[in-house]
N, C-alpha and C positions, 0 to 999 in steps of 0.2 A: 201923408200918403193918401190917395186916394181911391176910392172903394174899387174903380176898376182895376188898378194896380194891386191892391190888396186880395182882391179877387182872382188874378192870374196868378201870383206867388202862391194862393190858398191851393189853387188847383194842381200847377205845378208840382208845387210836393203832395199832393193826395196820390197825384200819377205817378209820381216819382216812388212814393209808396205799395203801390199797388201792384209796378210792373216787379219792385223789388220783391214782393211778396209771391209775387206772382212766380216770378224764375224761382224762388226758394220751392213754394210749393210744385211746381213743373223737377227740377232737378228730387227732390225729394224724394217722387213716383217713379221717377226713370231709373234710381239707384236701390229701387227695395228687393232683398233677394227675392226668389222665388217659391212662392206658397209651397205650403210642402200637404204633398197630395196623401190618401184614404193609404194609397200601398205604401207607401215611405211610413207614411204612421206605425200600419201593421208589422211591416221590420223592422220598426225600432223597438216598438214593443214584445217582438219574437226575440228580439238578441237581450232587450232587459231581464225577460222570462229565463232566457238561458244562463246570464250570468249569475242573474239569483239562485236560480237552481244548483249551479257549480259550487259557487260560494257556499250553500245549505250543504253541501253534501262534504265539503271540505272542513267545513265546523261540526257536522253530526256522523261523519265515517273514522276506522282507523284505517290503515294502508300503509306496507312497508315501504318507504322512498328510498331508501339505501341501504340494507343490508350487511354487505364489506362493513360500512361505519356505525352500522346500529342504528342508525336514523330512522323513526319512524312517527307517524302522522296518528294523532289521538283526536277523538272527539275536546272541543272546549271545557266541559263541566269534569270530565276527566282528568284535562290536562291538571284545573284549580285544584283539585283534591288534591290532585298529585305536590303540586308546590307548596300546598300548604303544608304538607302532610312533610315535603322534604325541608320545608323552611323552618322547622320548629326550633331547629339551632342556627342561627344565620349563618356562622364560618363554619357549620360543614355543608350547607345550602351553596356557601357562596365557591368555596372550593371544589364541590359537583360540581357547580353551573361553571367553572371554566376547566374544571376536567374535560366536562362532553362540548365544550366550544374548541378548546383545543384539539380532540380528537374529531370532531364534524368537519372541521374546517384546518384537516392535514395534507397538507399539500404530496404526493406524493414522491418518491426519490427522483431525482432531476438524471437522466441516462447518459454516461458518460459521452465524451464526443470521441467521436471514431479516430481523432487527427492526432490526440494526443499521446 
Protein backbone atom coordinates (compact mmCIF):
# COMPACT_ATOMS: atom_id res chain seq x y z
CA UNK A 1 0.00 0.00 0.00
CA UNK A 2 0.89 3.24 -0.30
CA UNK A 3 1.42 6.12 2.14
CA UNK A 4 -1.28 8.13 0.46
CA UNK A 5 -3.73 5.27 0.44
CA UNK A 6 -2.55 4.45 3.98
CA UNK A 7 -3.14 8.00 4.73
CA UNK A 8 -6.87 8.16 3.63
CA UNK A 9 -7.93 4.76 5.28
CA UNK A 10 -5.93 6.39 8.69
CA UNK A 11 -8.14 9.44 8.25
CA UNK A 12 -11.11 7.84 7.43
CA UNK A 13 -11.55 6.02 10.50
CA UNK A 14 -10.15 8.83 12.72
CA UNK A 15 -13.43 10.51 11.21
CA UNK A 16 -15.38 7.65 11.33
CA UNK A 17 -14.41 7.70 14.94
CA UNK A 18 -14.92 11.05 15.88
CA UNK A 19 -18.37 11.56 14.30
CA UNK A 20 -19.22 8.19 16.15
CA UNK A 21 -18.09 9.78 19.24
CA UNK A 22 -19.26 12.64 18.57
CA UNK A 23 -23.24 11.57 18.06
CA UNK A 24 -22.57 9.40 21.37
CA UNK A 25 -21.54 12.46 23.19
CA UNK A 26 -24.41 14.80 21.41
CA UNK A 27 -27.25 12.17 22.17
CA UNK A 28 -25.66 11.69 25.70
CA UNK A 29 -26.54 15.55 26.57
CA UNK A 30 -29.77 15.62 24.93
CA UNK A 31 -31.04 12.50 27.15
CA UNK A 32 -29.72 13.85 30.65
CA UNK A 33 -32.84 14.31 33.09
CA UNK A 34 -33.10 17.63 34.49
CA UNK A 35 -30.94 19.08 37.23
CA UNK A 36 -32.87 19.12 40.10
CA UNK A 37 -33.11 22.75 41.39
CA UNK A 38 -32.22 24.63 45.50
CA UNK A 39 -36.55 24.15 45.98
CA UNK A 40 -36.75 20.47 44.90
CA UNK A 41 -33.69 19.91 47.31
CA UNK A 42 -35.44 21.73 50.05
CA UNK A 43 -38.77 19.30 49.56
CA UNK A 44 -37.04 16.48 49.52
CA UNK A 45 -35.45 17.27 52.51
CA UNK A 46 -38.80 18.55 54.22
CA UNK A 47 -40.61 15.23 53.49
CA UNK A 48 -37.28 13.17 54.76
CA UNK A 49 -37.50 15.44 58.07
CA UNK A 50 -41.04 14.31 58.15
CA UNK A 51 -40.91 10.84 57.70
CA UNK A 52 -38.08 10.57 60.32
CA UNK A 53 -39.81 12.37 62.62
CA UNK A 54 -43.17 9.98 62.14
CA UNK A 55 -41.09 6.95 62.34
CA UNK A 56 -39.26 8.47 65.80
CA UNK A 57 -42.37 8.89 67.23
CA UNK A 58 -43.88 5.45 66.12
CA UNK A 59 -40.80 3.78 67.89
CA UNK A 60 -40.80 6.17 71.04
CA UNK A 61 -44.82 6.62 71.62
CA UNK A 62 -47.53 4.22 72.96
CA UNK A 63 -51.22 4.77 71.38
CA UNK A 64 -54.22 2.72 71.32
CA UNK A 65 -54.75 1.38 67.52
CA UNK A 66 -57.62 -0.74 68.14
CA UNK A 67 -59.37 -1.12 71.29
CA UNK A 68 -62.47 -3.70 70.38
CA UNK A 69 -59.19 -6.09 69.71
CA UNK A 70 -56.80 -4.91 72.41
CA UNK A 71 -54.21 -3.72 69.83
CA UNK A 72 -52.04 -1.36 71.08
CA UNK A 73 -48.75 0.39 69.86
CA UNK A 74 -45.56 0.42 72.57
CA UNK A 75 -42.43 2.17 72.57
CA UNK A 76 -39.45 -0.51 71.08
CA UNK A 77 -37.27 -1.09 74.27
CA UNK A 78 -40.78 -1.76 75.96
CA UNK A 79 -42.09 -3.85 73.40
CA UNK A 80 -38.13 -6.30 74.21
CA UNK A 81 -38.68 -6.29 77.79
CA UNK A 82 -41.99 -7.29 77.23
CA UNK A 83 -40.98 -10.53 74.95
CA UNK A 84 -38.33 -11.19 76.83
CA UNK A 85 -39.98 -11.16 79.86
CA UNK A 86 -43.05 -13.20 78.06
CA UNK A 87 -40.56 -15.69 76.30
CA UNK A 88 -38.93 -17.23 79.29
CA UNK A 89 -40.91 -20.35 78.45
CA UNK A 90 -41.19 -20.61 74.77
CA UNK A 91 -44.52 -22.78 74.42
CA UNK A 92 -46.34 -20.48 76.60
CA UNK A 93 -44.53 -17.48 74.64
CA UNK A 94 -45.32 -19.22 71.53
CA UNK A 95 -49.13 -20.08 72.36
CA UNK A 96 -49.69 -16.16 73.54
CA UNK A 97 -48.06 -15.09 70.29
CA UNK A 98 -50.87 -16.92 68.23
CA UNK A 99 -53.56 -16.47 70.94
CA UNK A 100 -53.20 -12.48 70.20
CA UNK A 101 -52.52 -13.19 66.25
CA UNK A 102 -55.56 -14.95 66.24
CA UNK A 103 -57.66 -12.64 68.02
CA UNK A 104 -55.91 -9.23 65.96
CA UNK A 105 -56.58 -10.66 62.90
CA UNK A 106 -60.51 -11.95 63.41
CA UNK A 107 -62.19 -11.50 60.80
CA UNK A 108 -65.56 -10.49 61.85
CA UNK A 109 -69.04 -12.53 61.45
CA UNK A 110 -69.92 -12.47 57.67
CA UNK A 111 -74.12 -10.90 57.69
CA UNK A 112 -76.39 -13.21 56.40
CA UNK A 113 -77.80 -12.60 52.88
CA UNK A 114 -81.13 -11.10 52.73
CA UNK A 115 -82.32 -13.87 49.84
CA UNK A 116 -81.96 -16.71 51.71
Amino acid sequence: MDKTKLAAWFIGAAGTFLLVGGLAWWIFQRTQPAGVDTARVKLRFQYLAEVQAEAHKFQTTAEVLDKTKGIYRIPITNAVELMLRLWQVPAAGRSNLLTRIDKATAKPPEKPNEYE
